[in-house]
Gaussian input, Z-matrix of N, CA and C with variables (Angstrom, degrees):
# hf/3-21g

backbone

0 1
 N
 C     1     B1
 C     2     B2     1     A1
 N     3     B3     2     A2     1     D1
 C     4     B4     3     A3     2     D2
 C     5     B5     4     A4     3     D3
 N     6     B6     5     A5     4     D4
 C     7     B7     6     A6     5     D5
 C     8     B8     7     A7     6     D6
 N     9     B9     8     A8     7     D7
 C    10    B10     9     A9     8     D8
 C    11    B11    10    A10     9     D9
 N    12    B12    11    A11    10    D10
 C    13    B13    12    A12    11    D11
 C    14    B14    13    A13    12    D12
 N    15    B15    14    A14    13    D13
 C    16    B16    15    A15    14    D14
 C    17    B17    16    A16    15    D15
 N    18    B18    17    A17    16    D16
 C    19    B19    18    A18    17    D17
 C    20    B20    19    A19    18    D18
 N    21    B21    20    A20    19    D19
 C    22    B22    21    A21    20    D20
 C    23    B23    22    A22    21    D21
 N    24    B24    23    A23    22    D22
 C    25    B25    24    A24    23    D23
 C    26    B26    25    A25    24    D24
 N    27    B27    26    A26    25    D25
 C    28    B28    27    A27    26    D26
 C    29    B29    28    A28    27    D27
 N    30    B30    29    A29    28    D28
 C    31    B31    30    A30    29    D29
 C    32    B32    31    A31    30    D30
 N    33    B33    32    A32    31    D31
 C    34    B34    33    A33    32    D32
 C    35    B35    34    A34    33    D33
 N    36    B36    35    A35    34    D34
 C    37    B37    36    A36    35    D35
 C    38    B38    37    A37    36    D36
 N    39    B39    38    A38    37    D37
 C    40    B40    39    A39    38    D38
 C    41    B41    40    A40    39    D39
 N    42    B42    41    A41    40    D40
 C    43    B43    42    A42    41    D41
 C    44    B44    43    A43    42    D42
 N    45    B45    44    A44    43    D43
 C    46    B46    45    A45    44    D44
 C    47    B47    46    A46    45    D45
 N    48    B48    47    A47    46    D46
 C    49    B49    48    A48    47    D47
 C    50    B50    49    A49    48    D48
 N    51    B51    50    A50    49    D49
 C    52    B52    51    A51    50    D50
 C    53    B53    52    A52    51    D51
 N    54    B54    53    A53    52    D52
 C    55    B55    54    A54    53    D53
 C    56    B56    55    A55    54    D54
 N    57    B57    56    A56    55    D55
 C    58    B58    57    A57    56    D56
 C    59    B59    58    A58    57    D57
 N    60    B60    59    A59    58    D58
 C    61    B61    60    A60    59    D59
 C    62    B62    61    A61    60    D60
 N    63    B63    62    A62    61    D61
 C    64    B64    63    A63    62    D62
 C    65    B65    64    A64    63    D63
 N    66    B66    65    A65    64    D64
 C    67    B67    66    A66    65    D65
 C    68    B68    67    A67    66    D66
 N    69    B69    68    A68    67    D67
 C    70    B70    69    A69    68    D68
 C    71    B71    70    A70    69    D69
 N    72    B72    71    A71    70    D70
 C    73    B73    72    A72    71    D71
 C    74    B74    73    A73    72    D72
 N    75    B75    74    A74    73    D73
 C    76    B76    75    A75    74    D74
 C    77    B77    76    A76    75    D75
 N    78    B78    77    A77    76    D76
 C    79    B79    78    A78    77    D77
 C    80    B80    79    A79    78    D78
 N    81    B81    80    A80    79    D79
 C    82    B82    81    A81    80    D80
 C    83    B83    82    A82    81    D81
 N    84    B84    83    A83    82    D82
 C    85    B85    84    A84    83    D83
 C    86    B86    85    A85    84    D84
 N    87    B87    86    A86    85    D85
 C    88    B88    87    A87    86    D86
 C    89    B89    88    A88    87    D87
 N    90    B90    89    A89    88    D88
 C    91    B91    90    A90    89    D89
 C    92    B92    91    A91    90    D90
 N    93    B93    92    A92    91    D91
 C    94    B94    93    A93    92    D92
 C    95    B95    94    A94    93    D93
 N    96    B96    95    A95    94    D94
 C    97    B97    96    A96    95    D95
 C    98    B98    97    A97    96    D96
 N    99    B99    98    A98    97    D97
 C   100   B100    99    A99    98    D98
 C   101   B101   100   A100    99    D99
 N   102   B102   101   A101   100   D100
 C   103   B103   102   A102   101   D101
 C   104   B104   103   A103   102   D102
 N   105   B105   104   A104   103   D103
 C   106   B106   105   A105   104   D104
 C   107   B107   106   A106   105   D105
 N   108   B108   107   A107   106   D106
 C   109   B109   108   A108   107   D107
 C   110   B110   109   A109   108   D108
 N   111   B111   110   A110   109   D109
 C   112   B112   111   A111   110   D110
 C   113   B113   112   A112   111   D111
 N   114   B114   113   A113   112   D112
 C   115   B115   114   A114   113   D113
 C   116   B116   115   A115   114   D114
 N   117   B117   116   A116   115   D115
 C   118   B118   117   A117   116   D116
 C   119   B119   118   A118   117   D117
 N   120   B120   119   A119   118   D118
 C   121   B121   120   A120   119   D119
 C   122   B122   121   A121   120   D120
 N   123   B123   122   A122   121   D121
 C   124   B124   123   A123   122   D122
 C   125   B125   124   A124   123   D123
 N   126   B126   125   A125   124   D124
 C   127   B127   126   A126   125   D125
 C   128   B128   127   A127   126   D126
 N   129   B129   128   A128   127   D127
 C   130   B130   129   A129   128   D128
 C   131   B131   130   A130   129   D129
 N   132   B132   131   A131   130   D130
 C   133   B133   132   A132   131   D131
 C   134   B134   133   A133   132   D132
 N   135   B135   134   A134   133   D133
 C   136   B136   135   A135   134   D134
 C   137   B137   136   A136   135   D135
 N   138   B138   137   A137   136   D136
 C   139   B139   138   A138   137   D137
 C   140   B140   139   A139   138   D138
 N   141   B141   140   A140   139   D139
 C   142   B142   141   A141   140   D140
 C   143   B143   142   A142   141   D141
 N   144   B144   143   A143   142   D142
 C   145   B145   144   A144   143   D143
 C   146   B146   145   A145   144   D144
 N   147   B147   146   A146   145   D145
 C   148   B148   147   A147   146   D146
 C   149   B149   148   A148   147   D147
 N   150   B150   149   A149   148   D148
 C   151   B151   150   A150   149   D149
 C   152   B152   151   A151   150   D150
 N   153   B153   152   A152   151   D151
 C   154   B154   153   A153   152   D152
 C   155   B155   154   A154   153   D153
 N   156   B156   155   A155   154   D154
 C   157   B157   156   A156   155   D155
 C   158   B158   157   A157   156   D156
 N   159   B159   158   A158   157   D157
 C   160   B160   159   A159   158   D158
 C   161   B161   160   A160   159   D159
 N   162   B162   161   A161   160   D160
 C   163   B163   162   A162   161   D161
 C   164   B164   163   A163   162   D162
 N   165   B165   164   A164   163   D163
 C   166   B166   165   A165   164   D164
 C   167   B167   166   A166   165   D165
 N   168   B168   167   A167   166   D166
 C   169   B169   168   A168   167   D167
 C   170   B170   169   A169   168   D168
 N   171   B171   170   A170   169   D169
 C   172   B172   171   A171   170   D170
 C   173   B173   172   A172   171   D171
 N   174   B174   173   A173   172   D172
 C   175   B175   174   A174   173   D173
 C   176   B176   175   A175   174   D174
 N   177   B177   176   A176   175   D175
 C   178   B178   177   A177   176   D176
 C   179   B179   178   A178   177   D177
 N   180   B180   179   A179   178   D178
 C   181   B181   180   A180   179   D179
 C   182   B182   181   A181   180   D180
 N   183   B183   182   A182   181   D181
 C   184   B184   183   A183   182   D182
 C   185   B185   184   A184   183   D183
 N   186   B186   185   A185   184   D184
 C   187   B187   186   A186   185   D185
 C   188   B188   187   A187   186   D186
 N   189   B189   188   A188   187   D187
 C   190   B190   189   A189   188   D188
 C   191   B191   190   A190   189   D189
 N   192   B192   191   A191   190   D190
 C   193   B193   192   A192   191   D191
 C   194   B194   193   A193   192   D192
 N   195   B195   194   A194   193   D193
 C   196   B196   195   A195   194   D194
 C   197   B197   196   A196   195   D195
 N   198   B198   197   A197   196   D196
 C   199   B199   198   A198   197   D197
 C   200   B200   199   A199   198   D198
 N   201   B201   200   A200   199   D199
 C   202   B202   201   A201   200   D200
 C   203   B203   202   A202   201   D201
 N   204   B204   203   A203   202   D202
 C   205   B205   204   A204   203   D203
 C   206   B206   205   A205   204   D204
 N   207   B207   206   A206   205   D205
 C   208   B208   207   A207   206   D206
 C   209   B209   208   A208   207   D207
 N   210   B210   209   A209   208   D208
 C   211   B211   210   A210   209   D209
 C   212   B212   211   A211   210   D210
 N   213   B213   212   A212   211   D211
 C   214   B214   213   A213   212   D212
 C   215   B215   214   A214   213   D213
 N   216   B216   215   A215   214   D214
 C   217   B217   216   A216   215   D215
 C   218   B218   217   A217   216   D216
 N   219   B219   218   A218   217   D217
 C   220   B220   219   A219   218   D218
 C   221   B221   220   A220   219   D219
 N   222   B222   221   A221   220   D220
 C   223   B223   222   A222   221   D221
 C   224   B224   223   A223   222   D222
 N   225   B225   224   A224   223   D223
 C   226   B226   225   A225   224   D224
 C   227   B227   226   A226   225   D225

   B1=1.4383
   B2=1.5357
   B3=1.3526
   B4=1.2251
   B5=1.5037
   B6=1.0494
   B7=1.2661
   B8=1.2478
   B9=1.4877
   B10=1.8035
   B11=1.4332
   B12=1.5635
   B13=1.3260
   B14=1.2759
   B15=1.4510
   B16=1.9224
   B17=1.5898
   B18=0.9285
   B19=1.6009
   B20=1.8421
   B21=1.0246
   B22=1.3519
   B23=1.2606
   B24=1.2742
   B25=1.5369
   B26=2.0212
   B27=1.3049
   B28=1.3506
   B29=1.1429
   B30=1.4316
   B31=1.3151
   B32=1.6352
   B33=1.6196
   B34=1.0059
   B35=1.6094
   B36=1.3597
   B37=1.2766
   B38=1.7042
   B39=1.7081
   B40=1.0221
   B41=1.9318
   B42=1.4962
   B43=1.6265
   B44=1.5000
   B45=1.6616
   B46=1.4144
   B47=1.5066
   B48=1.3630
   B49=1.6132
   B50=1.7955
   B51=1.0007
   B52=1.1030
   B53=1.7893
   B54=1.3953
   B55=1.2870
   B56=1.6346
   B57=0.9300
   B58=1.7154
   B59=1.0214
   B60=1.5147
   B61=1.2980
   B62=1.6093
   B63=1.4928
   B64=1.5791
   B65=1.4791
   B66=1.3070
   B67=1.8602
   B68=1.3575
   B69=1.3359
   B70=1.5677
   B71=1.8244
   B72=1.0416
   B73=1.6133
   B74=1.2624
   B75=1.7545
   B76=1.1285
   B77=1.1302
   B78=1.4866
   B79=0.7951
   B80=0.9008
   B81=1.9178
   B82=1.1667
   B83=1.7772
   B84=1.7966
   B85=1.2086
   B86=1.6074
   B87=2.1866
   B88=1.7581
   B89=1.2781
   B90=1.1977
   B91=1.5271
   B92=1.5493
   B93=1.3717
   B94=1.4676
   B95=1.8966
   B96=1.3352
   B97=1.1149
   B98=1.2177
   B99=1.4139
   B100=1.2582
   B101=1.9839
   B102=1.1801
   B103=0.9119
   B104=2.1506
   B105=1.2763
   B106=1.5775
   B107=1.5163
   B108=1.5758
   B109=1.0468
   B110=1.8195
   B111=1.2411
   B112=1.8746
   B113=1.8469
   B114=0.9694
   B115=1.4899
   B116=1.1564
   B117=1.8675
   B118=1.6346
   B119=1.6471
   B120=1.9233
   B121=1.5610
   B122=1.9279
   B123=1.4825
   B124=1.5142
   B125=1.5120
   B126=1.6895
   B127=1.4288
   B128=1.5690
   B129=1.4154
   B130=1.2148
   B131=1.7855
   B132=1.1889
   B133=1.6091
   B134=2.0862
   B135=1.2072
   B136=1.6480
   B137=1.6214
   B138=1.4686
   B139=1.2797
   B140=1.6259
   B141=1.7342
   B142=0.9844
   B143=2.2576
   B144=1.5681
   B145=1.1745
   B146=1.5293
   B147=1.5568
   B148=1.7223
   B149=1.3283
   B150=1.5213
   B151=1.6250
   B152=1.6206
   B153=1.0919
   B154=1.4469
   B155=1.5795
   B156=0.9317
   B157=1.7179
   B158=1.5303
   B159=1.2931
   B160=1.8286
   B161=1.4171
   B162=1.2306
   B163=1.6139
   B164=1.9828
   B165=1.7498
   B166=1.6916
   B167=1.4199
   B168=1.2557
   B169=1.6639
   B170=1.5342
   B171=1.1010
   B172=1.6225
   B173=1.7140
   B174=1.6160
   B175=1.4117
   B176=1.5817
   B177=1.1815
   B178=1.6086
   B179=1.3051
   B180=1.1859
   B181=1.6826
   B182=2.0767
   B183=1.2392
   B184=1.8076
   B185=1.2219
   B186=1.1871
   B187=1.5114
   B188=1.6762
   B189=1.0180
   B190=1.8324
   B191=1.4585
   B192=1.6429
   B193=1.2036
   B194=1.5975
   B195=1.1132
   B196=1.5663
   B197=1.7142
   B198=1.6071
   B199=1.4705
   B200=1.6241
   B201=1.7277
   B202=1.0585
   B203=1.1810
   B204=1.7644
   B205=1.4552
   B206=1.4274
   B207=1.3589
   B208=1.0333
   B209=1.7017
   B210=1.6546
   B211=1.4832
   B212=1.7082
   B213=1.5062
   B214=1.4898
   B215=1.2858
   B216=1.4115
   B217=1.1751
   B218=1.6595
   B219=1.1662
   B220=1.6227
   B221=1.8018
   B222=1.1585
   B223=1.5764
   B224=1.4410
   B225=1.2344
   B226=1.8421
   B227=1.2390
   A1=110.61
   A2=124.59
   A3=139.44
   A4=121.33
   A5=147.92
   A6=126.40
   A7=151.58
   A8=100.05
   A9=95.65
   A10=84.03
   A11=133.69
   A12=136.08
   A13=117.65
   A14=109.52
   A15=145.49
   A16=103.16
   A17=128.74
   A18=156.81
   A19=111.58
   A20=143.74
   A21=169.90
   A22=114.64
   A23=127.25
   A24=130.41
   A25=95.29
   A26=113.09
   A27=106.20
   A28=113.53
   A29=128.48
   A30=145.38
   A31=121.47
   A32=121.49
   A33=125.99
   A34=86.19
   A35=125.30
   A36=158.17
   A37=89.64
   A38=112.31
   A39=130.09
   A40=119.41
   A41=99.27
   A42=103.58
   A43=86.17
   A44=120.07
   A45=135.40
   A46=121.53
   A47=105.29
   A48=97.75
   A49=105.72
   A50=146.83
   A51=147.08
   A52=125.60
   A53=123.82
   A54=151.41
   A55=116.34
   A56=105.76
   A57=115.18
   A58=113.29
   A59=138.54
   A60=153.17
   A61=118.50
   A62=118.79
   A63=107.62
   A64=85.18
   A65=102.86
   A66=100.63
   A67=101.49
   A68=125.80
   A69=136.29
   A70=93.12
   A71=104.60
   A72=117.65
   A73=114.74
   A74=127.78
   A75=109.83
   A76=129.73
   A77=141.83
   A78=145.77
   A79=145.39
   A80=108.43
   A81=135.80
   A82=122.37
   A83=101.70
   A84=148.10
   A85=82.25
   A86=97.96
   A87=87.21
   A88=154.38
   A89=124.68
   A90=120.26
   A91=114.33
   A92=112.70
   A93=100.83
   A94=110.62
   A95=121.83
   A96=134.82
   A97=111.52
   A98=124.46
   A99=118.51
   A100=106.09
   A101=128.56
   A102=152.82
   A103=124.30
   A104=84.48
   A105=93.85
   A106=103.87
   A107=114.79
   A108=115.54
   A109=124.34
   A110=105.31
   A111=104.15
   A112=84.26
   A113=118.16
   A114=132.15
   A115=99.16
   A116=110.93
   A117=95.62
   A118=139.67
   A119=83.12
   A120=95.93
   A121=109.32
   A122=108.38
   A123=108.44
   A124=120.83
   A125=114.50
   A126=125.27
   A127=93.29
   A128=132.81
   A129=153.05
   A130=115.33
   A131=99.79
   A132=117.88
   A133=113.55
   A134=97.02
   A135=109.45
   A136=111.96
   A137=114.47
   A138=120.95
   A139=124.73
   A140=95.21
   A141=81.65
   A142=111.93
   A143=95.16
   A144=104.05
   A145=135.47
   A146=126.72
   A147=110.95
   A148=112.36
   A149=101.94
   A150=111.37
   A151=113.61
   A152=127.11
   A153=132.96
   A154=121.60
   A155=103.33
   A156=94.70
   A157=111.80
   A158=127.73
   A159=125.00
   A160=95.62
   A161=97.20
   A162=106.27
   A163=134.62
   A164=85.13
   A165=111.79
   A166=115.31
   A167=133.93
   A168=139.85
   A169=104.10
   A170=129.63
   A171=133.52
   A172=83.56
   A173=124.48
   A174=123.52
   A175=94.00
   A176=119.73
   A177=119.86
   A178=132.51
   A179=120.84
   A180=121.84
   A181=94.75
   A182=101.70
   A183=97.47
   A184=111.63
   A185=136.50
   A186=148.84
   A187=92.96
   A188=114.03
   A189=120.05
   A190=140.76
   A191=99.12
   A192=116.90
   A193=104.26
   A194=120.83
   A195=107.67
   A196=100.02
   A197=91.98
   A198=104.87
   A199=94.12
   A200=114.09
   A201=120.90
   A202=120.61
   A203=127.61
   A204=138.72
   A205=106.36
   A206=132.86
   A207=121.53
   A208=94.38
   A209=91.62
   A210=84.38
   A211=97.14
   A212=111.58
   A213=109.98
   A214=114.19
   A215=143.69
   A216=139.73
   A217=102.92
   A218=122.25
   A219=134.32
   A220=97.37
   A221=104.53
   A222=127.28
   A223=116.59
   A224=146.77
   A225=133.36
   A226=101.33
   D1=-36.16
   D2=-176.40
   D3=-109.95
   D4=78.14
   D5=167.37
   D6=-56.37
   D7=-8.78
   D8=-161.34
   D9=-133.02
   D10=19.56
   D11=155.18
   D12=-118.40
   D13=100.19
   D14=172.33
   D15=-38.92
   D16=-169.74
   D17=158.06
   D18=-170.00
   D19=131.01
   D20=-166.89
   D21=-147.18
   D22=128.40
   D23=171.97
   D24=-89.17
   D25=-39.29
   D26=169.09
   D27=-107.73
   D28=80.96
   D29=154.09
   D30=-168.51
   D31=88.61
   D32=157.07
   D33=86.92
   D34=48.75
   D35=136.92
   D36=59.46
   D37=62.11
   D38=164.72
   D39=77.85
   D40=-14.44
   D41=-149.34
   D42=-71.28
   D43=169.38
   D44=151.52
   D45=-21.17
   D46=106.97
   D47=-168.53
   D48=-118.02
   D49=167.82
   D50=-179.54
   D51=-99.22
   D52=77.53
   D53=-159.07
   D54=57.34
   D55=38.84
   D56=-167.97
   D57=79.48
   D58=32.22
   D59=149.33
   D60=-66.12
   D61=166.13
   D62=178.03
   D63=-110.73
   D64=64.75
   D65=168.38
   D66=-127.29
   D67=116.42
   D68=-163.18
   D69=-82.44
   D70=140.48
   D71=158.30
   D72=-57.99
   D73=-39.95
   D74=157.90
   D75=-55.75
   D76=-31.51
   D77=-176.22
   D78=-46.36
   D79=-64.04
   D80=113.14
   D81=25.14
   D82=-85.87
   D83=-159.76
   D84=-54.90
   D85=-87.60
   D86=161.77
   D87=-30.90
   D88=-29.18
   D89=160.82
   D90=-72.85
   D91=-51.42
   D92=173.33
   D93=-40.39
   D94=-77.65
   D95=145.95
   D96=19.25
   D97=-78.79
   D98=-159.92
   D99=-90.86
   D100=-2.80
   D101=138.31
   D102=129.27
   D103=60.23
   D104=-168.81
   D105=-111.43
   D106=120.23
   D107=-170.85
   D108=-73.90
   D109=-175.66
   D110=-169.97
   D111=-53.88
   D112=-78.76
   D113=-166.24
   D114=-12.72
   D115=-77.21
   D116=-162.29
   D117=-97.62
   D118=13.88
   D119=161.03
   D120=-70.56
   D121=-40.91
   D122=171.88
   D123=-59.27
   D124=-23.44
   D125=-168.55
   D126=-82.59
   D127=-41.88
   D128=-173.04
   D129=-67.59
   D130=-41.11
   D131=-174.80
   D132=-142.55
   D133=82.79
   D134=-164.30
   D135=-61.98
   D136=-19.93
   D137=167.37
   D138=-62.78
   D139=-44.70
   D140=-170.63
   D141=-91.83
   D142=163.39
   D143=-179.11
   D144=-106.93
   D145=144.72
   D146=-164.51
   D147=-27.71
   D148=-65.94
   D149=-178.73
   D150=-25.14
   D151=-83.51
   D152=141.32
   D153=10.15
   D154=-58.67
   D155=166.59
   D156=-107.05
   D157=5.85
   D158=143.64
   D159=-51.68
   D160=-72.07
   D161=-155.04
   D162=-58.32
   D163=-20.40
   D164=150.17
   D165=-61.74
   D166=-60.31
   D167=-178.05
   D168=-65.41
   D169=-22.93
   D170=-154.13
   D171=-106.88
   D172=-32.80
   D173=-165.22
   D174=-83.19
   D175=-57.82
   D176=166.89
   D177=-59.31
   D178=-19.44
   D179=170.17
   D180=-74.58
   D181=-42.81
   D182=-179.85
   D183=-60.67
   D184=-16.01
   D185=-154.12
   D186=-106.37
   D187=-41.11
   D188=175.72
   D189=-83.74
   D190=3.23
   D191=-174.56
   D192=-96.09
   D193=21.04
   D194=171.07
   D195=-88.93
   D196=168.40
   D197=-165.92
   D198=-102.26
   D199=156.07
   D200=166.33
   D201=-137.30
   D202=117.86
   D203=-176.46
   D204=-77.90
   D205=135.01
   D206=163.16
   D207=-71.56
   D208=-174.26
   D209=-175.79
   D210=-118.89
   D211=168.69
   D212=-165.06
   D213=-128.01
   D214=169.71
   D215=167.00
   D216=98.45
   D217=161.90
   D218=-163.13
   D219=-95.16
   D220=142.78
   D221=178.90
   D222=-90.21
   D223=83.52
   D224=-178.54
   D225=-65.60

């Protein structure tokens, strides 16, 4: 489903990594986030590529689509 997002049990203690890079998808996610555009996350990190951080936001929007019930009925 993903290509350019890895998994490793020995690398960066298994989490979402970016093509077998030690560049976490969160990471990624966070810089966009805090507001750094495609450009100077690539100006910042030369390995990695646009595609690469599409495919980070597209990996985390899939990660957010679960549903959540509150829960109902009275507590004693």
């Amino acid at each position: 489903m993903y290509d350019r997002i890895t998994f490793s049990p020995d690398m960066m203690g298994g989490r979402a990594c970016i093509r077998g890079m030690r560049i976490t998808v969160s990471h990624v996610v966070n810089m966009l986030a805090n507001g750094m555009s495609v450009d100077e996350i690539v100006a910042e990190y030369p390995d990695l590529e646009p595609e690469d951080i599409r495919e980070s936001l597209q990996y985390a929007a899939y990660l957010t689509r679960d549903e959540v019930w509150p829960a109902t009925g009275t507590h004693a």
